[in-house]
Each structure stands twice: as structure tokens, then as C-alpha cells.
CHARMM internal coordinates of N, CA and C (Angstrom, degrees):
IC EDIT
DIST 1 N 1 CA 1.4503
DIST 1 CA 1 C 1.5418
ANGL 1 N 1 CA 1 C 108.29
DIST 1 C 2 N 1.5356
ANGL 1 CA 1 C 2 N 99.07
DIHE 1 N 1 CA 1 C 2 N 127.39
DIST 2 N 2 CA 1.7344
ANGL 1 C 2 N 2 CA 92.36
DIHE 1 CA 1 C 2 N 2 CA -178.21
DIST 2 CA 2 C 1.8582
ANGL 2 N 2 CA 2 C 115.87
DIHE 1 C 2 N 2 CA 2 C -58.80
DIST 2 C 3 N 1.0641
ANGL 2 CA 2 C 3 N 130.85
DIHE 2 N 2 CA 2 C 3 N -174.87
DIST 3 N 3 CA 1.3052
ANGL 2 C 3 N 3 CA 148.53
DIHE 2 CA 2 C 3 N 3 CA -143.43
DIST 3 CA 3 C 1.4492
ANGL 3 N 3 CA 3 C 93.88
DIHE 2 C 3 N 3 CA 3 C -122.36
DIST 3 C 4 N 0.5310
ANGL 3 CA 3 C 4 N 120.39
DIHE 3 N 3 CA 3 C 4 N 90.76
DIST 4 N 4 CA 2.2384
ANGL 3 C 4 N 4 CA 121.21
DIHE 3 CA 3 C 4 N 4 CA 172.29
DIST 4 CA 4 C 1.8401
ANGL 4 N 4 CA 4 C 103.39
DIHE 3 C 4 N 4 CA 4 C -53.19
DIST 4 C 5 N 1.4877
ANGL 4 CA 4 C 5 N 113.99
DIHE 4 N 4 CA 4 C 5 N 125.29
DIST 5 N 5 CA 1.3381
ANGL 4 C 5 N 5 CA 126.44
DIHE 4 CA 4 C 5 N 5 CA 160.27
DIST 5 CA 5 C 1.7754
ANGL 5 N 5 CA 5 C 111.85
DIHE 4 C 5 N 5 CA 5 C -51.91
DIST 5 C 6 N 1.3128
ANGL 5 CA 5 C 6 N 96.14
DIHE 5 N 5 CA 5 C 6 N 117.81
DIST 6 N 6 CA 1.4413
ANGL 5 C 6 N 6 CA 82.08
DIHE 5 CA 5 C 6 N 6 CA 165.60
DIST 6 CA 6 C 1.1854
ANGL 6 N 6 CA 6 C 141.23
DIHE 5 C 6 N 6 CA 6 C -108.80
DIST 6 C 7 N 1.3368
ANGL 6 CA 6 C 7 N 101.75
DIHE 6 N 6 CA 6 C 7 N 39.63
DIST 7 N 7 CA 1.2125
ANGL 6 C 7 N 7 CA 122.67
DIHE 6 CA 6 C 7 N 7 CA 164.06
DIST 7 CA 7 C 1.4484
ANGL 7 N 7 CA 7 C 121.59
DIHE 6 C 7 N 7 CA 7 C -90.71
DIST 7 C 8 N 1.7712
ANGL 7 CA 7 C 8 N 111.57
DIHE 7 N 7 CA 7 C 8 N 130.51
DIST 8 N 8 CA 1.2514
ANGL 7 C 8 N 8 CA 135.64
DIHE 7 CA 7 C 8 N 8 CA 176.34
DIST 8 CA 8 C 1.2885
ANGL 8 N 8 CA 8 C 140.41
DIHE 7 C 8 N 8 CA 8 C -86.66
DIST 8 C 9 N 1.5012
ANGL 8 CA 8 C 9 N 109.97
DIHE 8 N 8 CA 8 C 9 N 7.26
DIST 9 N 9 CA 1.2510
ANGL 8 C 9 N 9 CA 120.81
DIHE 8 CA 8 C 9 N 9 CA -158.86
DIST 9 CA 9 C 1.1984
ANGL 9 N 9 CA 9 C 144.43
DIHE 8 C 9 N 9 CA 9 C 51.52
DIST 9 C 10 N 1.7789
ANGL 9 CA 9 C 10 N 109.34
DIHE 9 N 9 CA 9 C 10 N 49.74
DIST 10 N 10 CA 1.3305
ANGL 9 C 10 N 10 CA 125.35
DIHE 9 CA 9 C 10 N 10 CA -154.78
DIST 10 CA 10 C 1.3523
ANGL 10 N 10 CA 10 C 95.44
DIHE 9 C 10 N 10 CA 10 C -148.52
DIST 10 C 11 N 1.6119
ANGL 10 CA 10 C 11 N 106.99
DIHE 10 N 10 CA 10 C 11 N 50.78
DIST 11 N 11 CA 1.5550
ANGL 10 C 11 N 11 CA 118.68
DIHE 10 CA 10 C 11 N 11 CA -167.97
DIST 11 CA 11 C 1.1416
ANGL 11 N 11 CA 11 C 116.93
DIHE 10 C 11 N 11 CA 11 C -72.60
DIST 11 C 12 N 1.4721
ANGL 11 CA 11 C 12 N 143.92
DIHE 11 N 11 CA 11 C 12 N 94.29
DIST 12 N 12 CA 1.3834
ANGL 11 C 12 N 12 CA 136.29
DIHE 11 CA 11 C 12 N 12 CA -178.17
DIST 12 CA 12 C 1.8226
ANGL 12 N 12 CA 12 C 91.72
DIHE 11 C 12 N 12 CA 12 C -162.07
DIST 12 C 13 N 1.4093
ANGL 12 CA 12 C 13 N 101.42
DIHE 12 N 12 CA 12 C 13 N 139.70
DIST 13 N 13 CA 1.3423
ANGL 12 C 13 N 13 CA 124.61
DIHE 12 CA 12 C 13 N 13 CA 163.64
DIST 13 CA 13 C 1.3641
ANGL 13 N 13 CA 13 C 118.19
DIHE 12 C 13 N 13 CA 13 C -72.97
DIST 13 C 14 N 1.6051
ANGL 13 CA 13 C 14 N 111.27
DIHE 13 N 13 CA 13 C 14 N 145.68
DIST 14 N 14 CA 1.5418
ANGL 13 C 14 N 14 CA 106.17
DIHE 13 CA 13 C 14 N 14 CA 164.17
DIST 14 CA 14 C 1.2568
ANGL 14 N 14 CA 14 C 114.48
DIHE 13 C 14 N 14 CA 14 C -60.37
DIST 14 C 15 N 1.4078
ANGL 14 CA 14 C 15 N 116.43
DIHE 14 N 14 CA 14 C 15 N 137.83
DIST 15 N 15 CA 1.4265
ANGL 14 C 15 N 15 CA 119.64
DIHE 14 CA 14 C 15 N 15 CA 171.77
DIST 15 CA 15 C 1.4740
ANGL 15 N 15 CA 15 C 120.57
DIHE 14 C 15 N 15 CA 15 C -69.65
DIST 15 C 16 N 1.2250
ANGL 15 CA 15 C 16 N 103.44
DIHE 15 N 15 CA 15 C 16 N 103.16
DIST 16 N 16 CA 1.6239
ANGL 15 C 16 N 16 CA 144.05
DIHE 15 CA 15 C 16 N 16 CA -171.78
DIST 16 CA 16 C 1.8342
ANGL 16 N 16 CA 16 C 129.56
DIHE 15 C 16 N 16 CA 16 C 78.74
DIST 16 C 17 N 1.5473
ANGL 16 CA 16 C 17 N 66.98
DIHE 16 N 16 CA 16 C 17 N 45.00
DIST 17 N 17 CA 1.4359
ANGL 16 C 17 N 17 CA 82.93
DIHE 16 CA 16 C 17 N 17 CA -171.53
DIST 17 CA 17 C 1.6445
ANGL 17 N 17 CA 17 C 125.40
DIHE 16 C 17 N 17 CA 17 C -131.75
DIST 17 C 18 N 1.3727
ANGL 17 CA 17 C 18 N 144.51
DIHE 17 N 17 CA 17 C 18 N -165.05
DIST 18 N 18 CA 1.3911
ANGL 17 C 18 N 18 CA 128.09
DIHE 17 CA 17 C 18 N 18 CA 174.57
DIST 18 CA 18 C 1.5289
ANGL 18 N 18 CA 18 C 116.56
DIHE 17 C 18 N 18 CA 18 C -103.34
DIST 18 C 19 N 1.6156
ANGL 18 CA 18 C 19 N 124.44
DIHE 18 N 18 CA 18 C 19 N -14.67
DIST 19 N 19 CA 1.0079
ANGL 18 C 19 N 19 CA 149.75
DIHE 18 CA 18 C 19 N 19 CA -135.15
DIST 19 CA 19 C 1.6805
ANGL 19 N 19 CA 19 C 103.41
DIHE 18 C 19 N 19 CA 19 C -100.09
DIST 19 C 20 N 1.5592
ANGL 19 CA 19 C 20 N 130.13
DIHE 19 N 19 CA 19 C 20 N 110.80
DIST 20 N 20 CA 1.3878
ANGL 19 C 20 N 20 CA 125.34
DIHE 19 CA 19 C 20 N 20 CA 150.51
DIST 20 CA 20 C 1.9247
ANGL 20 N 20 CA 20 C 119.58
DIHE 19 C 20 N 20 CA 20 C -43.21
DIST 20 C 21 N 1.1641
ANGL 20 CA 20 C 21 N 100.23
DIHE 20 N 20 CA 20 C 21 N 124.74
DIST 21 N 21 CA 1.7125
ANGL 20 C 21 N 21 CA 89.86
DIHE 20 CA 20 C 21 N 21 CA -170.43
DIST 21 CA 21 C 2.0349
ANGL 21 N 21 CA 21 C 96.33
DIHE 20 C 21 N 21 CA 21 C -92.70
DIST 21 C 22 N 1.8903
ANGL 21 CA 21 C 22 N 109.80
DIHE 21 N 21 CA 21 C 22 N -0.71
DIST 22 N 22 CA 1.5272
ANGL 21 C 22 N 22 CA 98.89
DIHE 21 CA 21 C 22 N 22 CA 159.07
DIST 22 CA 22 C 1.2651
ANGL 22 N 22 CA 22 C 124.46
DIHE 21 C 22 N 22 CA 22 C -118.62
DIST 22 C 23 N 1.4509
ANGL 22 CA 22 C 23 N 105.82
DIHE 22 N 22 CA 22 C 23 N 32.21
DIST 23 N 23 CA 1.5321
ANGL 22 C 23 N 23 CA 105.81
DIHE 22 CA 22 C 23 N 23 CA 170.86
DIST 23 CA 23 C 1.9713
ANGL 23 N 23 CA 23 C 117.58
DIHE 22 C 23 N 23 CA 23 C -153.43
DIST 23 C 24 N 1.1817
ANGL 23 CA 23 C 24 N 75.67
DIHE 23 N 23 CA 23 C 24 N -20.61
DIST 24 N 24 CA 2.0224
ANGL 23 C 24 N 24 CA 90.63
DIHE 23 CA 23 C 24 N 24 CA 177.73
DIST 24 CA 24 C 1.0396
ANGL 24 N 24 CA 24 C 103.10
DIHE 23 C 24 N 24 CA 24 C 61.83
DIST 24 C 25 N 1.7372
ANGL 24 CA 24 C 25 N 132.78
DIHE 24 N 24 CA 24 C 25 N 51.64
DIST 25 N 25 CA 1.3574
ANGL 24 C 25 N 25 CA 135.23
DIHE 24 CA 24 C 25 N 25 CA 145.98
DIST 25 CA 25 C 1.4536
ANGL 25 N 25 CA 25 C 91.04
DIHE 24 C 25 N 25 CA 25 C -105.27
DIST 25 C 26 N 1.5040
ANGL 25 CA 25 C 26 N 99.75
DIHE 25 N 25 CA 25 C 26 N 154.73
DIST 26 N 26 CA 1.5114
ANGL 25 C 26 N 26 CA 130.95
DIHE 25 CA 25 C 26 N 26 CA 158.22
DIST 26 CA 26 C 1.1324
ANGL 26 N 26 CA 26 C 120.75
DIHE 25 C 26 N 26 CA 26 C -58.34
DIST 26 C 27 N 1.4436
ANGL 26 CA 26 C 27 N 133.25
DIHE 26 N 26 CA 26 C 27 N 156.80
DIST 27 N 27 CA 2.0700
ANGL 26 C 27 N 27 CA 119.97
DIHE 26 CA 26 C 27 N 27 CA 179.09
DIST 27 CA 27 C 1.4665
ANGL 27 N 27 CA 27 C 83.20
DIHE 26 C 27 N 27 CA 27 C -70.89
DIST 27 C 28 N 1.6737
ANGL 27 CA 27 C 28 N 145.46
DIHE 27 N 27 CA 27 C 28 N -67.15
DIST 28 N 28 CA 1.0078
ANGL 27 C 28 N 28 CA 127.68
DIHE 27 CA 27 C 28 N 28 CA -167.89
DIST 28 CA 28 C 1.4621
ANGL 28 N 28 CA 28 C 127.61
DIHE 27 C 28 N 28 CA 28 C -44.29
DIST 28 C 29 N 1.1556
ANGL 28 CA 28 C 29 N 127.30
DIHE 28 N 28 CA 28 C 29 N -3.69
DIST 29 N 29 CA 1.9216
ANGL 28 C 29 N 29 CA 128.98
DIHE 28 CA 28 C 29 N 29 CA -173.66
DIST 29 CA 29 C 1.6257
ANGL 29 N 29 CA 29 C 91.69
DIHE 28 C 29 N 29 CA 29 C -121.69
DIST 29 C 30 N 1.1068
ANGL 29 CA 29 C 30 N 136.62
DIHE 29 N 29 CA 29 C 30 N -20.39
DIST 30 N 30 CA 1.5791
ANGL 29 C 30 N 30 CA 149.32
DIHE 29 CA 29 C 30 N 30 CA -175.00
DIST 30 CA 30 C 1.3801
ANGL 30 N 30 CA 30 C 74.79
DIHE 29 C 30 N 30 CA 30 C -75.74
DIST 30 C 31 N 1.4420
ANGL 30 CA 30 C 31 N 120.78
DIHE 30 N 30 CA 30 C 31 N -79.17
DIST 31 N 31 CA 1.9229
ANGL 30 C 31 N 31 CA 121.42
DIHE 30 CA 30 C 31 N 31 CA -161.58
DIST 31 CA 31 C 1.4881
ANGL 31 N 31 CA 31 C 101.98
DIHE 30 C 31 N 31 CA 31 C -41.60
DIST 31 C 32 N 1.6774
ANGL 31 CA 31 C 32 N 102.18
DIHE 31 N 31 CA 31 C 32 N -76.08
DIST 32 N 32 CA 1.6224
ANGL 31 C 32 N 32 CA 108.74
DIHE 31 CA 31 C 32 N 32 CA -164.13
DIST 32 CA 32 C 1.7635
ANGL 32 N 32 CA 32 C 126.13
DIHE 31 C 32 N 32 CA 32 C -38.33
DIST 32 C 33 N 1.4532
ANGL 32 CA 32 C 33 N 87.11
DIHE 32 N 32 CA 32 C 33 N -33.32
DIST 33 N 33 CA 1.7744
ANGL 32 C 33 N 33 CA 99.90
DIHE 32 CA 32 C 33 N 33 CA 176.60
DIST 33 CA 33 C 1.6360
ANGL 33 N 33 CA 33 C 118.09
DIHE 32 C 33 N 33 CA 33 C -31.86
DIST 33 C 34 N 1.0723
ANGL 33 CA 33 C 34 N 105.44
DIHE 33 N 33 CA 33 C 34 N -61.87
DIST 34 N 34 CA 1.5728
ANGL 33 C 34 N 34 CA 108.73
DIHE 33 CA 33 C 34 N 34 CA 179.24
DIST 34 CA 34 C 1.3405
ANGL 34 N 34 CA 34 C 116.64
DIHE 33 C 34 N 34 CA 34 C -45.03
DIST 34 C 35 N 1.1755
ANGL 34 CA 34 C 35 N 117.68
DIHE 34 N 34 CA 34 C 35 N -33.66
DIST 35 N 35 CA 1.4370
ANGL 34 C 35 N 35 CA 125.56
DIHE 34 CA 34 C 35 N 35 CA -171.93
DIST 35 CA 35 C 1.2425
ANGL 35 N 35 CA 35 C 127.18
DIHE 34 C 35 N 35 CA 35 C -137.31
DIST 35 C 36 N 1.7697
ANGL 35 CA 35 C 36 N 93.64
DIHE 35 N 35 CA 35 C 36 N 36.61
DIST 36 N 36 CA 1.7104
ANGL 35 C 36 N 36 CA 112.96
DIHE 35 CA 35 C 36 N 36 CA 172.56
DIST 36 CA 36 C 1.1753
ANGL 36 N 36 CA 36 C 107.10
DIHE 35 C 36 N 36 CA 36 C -100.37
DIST 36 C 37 N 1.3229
ANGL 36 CA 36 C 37 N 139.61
DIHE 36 N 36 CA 36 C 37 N 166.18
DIST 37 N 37 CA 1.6794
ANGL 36 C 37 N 37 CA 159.32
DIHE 36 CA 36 C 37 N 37 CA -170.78
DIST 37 CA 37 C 1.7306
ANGL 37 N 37 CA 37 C 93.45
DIHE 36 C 37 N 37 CA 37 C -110.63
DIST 37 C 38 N 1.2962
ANGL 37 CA 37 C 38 N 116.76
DIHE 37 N 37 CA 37 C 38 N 136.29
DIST 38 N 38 CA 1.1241
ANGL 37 C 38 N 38 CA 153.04
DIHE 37 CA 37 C 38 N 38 CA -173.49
DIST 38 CA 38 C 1.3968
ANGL 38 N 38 CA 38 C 100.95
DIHE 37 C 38 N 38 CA 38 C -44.83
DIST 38 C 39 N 1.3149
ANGL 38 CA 38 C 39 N 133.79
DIHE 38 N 38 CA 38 C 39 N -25.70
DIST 39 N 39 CA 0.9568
ANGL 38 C 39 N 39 CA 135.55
DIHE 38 CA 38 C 39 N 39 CA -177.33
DIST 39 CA 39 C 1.4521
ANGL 39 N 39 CA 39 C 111.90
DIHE 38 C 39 N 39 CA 39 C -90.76
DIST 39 C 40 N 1.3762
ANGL 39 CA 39 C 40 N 106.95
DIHE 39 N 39 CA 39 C 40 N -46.07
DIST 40 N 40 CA 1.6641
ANGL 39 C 40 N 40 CA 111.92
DIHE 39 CA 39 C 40 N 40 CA 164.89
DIST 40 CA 40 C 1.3816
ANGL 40 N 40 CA 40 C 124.53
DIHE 39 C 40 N 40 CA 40 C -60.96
DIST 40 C 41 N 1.1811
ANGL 40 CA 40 C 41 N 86.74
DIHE 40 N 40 CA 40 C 41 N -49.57
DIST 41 N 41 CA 2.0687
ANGL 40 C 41 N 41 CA 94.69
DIHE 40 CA 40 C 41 N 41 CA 164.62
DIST 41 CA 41 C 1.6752
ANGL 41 N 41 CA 41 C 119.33
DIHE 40 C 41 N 41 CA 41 C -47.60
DIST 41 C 42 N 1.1139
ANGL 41 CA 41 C 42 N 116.09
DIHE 41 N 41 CA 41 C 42 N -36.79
DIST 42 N 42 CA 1.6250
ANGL 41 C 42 N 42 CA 134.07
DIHE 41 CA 41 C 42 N 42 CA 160.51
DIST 42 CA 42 C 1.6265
ANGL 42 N 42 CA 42 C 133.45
DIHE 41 C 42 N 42 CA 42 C -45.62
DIST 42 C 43 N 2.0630
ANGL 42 CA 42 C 43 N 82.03
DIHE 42 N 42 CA 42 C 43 N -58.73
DIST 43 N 43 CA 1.9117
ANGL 42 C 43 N 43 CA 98.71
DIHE 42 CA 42 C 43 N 43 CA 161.88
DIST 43 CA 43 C 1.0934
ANGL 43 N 43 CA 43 C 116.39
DIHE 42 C 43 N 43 CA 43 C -64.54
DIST 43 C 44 N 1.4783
ANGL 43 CA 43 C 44 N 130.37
DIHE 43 N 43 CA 43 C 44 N -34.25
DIST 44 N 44 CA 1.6392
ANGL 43 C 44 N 44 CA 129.97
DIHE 43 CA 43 C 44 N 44 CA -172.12
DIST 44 CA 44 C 1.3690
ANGL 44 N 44 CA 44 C 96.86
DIHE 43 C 44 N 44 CA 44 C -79.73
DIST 44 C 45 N 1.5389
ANGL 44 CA 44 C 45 N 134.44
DIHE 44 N 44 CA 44 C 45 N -69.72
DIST 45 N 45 CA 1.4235
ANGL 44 C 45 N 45 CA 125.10
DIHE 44 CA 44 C 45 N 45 CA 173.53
DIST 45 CA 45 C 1.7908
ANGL 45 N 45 CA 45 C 103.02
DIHE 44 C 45 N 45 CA 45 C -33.62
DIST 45 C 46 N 0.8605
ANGL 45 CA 45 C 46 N 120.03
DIHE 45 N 45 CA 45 C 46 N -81.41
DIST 46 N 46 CA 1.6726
ANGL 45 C 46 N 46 CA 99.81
DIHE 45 CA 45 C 46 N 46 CA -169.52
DIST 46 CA 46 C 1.6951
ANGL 46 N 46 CA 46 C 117.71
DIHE 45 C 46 N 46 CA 46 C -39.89
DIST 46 C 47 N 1.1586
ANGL 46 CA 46 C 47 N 117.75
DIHE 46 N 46 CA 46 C 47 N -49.41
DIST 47 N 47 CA 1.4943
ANGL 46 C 47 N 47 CA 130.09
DIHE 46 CA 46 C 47 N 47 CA -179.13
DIST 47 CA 47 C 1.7583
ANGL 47 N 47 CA 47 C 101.42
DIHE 46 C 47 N 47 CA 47 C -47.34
DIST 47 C 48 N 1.4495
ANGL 47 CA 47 C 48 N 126.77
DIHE 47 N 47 CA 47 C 48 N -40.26
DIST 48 N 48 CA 0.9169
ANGL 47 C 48 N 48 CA 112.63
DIHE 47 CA 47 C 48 N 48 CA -177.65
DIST 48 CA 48 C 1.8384
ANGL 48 N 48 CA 48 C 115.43
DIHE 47 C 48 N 48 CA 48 C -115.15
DIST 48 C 49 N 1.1550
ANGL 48 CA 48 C 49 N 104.18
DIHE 48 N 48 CA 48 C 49 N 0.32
DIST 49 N 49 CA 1.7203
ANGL 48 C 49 N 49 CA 100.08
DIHE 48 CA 48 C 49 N 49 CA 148.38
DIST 49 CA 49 C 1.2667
ANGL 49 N 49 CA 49 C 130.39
DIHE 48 C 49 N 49 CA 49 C -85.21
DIST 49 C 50 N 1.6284
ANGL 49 CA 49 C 50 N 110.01
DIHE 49 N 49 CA 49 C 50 N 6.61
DIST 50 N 50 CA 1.2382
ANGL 49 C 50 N 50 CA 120.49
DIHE 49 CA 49 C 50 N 50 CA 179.76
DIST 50 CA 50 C 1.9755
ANGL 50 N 50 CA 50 C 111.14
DIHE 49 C 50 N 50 CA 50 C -104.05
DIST 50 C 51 N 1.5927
ANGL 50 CA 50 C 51 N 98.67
DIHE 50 N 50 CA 50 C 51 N -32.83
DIST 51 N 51 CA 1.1417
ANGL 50 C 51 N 51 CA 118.16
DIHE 50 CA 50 C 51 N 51 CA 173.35
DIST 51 CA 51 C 1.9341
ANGL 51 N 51 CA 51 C 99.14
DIHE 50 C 51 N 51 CA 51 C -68.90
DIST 51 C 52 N 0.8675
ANGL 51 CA 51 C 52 N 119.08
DIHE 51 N 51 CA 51 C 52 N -40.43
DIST 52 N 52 CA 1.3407
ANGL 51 C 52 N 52 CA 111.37
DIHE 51 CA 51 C 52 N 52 CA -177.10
DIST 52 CA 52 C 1.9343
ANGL 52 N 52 CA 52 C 121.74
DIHE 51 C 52 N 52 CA 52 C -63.96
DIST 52 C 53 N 1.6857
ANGL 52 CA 52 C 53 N 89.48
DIHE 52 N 52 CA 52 C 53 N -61.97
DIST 53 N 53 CA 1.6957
ANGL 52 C 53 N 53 CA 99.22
DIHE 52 CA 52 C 53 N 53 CA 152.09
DIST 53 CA 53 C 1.0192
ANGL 53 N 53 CA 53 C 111.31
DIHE 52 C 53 N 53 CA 53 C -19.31
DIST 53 C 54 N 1.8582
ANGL 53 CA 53 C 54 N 112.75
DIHE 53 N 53 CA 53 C 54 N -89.83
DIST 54 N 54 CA 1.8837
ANGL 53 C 54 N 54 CA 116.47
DIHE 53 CA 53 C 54 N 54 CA 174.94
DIST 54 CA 54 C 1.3560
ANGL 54 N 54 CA 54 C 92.70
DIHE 53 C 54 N 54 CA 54 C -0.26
DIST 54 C 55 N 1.8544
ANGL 54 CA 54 C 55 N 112.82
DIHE 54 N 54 CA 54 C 55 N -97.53
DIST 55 N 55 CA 1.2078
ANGL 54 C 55 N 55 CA 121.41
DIHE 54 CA 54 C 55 N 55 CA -108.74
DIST 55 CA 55 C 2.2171
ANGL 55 N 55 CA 55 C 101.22
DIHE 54 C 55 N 55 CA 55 C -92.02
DIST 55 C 56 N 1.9299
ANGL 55 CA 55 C 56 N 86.36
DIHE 55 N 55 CA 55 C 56 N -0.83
DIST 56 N 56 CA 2.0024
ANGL 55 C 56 N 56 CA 80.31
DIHE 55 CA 55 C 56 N 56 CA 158.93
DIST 56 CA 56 C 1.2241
ANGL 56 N 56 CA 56 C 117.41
DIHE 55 C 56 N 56 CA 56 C -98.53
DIST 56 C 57 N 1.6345
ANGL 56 CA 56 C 57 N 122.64
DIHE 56 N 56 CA 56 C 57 N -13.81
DIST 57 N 57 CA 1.4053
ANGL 56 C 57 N 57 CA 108.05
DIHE 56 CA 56 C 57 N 57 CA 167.44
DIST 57 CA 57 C 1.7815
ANGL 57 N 57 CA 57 C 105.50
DIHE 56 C 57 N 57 CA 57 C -76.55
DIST 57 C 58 N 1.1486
ANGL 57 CA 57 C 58 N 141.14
DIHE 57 N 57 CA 57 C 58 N -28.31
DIST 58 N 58 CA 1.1412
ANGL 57 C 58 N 58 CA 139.61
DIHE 57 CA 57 C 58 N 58 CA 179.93
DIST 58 CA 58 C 1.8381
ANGL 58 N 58 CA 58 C 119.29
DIHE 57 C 58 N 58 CA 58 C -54.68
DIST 58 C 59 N 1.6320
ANGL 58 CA 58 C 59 N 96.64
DIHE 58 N 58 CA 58 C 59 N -38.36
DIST 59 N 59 CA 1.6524
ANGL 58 C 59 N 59 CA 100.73
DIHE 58 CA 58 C 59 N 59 CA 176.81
DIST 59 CA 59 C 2.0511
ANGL 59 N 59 CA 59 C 93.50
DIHE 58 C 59 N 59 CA 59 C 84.43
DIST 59 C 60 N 1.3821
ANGL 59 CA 59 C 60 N 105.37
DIHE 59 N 59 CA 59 C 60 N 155.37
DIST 60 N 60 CA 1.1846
ANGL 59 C 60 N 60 CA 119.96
DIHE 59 CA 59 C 60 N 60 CA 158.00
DIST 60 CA 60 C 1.4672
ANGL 60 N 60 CA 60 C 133.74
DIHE 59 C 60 N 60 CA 60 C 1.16
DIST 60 C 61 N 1.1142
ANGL 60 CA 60 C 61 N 136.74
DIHE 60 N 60 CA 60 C 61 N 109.99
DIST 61 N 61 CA 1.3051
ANGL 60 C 61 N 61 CA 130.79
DIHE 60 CA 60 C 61 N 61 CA 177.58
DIST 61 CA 61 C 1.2767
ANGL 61 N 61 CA 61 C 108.11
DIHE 60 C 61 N 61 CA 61 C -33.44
DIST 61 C 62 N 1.4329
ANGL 61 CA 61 C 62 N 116.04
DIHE 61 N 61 CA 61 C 62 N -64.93
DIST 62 N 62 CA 1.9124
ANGL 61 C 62 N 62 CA 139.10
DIHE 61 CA 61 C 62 N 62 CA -167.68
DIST 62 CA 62 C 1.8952
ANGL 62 N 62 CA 62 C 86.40
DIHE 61 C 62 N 62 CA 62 C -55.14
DIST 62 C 63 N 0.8582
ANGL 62 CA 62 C 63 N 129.57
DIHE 62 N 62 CA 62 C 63 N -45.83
DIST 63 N 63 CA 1.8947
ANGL 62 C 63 N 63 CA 126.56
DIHE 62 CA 62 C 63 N 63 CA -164.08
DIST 63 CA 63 C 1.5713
ANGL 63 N 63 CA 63 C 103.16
DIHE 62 C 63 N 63 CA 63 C 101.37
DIST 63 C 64 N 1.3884
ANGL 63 CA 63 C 64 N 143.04
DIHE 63 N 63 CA 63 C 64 N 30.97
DIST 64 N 64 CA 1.0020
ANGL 63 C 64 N 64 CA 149.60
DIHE 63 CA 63 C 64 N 64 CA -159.11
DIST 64 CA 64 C 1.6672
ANGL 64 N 64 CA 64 C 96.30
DIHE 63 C 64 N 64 CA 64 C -119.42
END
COOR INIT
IC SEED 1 N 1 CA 1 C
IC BUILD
């Protein structure tokens, strides 16, 4: 079964940073996607549902 994009269309980088703030891939794993193998497509989905986790147990950039 193919690998679902997890991207939402909420394409914007952290400001000054490498990071989609609607998908938690990197521009480099955003690029490679197209022309990753199902298995890689898998590692990046985890890499960035894990990056997401992080940043809701963390709370707010500001600490608010």
C-alpha cells in the first residue's frame, strides 16, 4: 500500500528555519519525496510525526 503524503497544504517554513510548520518535513525530505521508495517515504512520515509530537509536548514557541 502506497505511503500517504503528509502533507496538508499548510506549506510554509519556520521562520529561519528548514522546517514545514504543516507537515514537519524538512525542504530536503519535501524534495526527495517524489523520488523516494516506499520505504523511505515511511522513514520521513515517521521522522516527522515524531517531529510534530516534540513540538506538542513542548507547548508554544513564545512558552505561552
Amino acid at each position: 500500500m502506497p505511503v500517504p503524503s503528509p502533507c496538508i497544504f499548510v506549506c510554509q517554513l519556520e521562520d529561519g528555519g528548514d522546517l514545514c510548520v504543516g507537515c514537519y518535513r524538512t525542504s530536503a525530505e519535501i524534495m526527495e519525496w517524489s523520488g523516494a521508495t516506499e520505504e523511505e517515504r515511511a522513514d520521513i512520515v515517521a521522522r516527522a510525526t515524531a517531529r510534530a509530537a516534540s513540538r506538542a509536548e513542548a507547548g508554544p514557541p513564545d512558552g505561552s
